[in-house]
C-alpha positions, 0 to 999 in steps of 0.5 A: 528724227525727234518726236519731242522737243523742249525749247527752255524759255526764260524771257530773253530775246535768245530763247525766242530765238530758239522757240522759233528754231524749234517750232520749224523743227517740230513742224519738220519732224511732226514732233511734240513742242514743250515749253519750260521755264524755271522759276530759280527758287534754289538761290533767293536771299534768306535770313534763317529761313525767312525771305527777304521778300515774301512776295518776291517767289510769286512775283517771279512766278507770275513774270516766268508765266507771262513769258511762258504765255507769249511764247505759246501765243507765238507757237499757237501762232503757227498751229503747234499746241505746246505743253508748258510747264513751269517749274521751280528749283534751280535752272540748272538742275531742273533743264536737265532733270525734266528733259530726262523723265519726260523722254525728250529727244531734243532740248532747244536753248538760247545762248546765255551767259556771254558776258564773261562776269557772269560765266565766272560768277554766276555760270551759264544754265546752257553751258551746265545743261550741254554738259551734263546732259545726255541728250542732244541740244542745239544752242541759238544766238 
């Protein structure tokens, strides 16, 4: 049914949650797994142009590849070889740009966004992606 599935990986015990879902769904359906998380570099403070912390971009990098490392380790694991990629840009757009030039059937992601400051303020990336994207997505706790 799905030959390729994206789990999108942000560090939070939620996106585990949905790695390991996709992990028994990619072994189910023999599909590919790819790992991506995104590195928000849409909305970083600025000051005519200059950041407040130039450093503060490839901290966010480094933290993002870690996490993208464990969450290989853990498919790795389990006898899935992931592809992984680490983007940048913002979330939102990118979790719905990527899935679409890359032909994934399925985008995998945990529920973020449950506290209701951030889903006025801020908006939930899984909420944006489930709706303006085209392709099925299943939403783990």
């Amino acid at each position: 049914m799905y030959k390729k599935i994206l789990v999108a990986i942000d560090g939070s015990q939620s996106s585990y949650n949905a790695l390991n879902s996709a992990i028994d769904m990619a072994k189910q359906f023999k599909a590919a797994l790819y790992l991506v998380s995104v590195v928000n570099t849409a909305n970083l403070p600025m000051n005519v142009g200059v950041s407040y912390a130039p450093g503060l971009v490839n901290d966010l990098k480094t933290s993002a590849q870690k996490d993208l490392d464990k969450a290989t380790d853990i498919a790795k694991h389990t006898g899935i070889s992931p592809y992984v990629q680490l983007l940048d840009g913002e979330p939102r757009e990118q979790l719905t740009r990527f899935p679409k030039e890359n032909g994934i059937d399925l985008i995998v992601m945990g529920k973020t966004g449950t506290n209701s400051f951030t889903r006025v303020f801020v908006g939930s990336v899984t909420r944006y992606v489930s709706e303006h994207s085209d392709i099925n997505i299943l939403i783990v706790a």
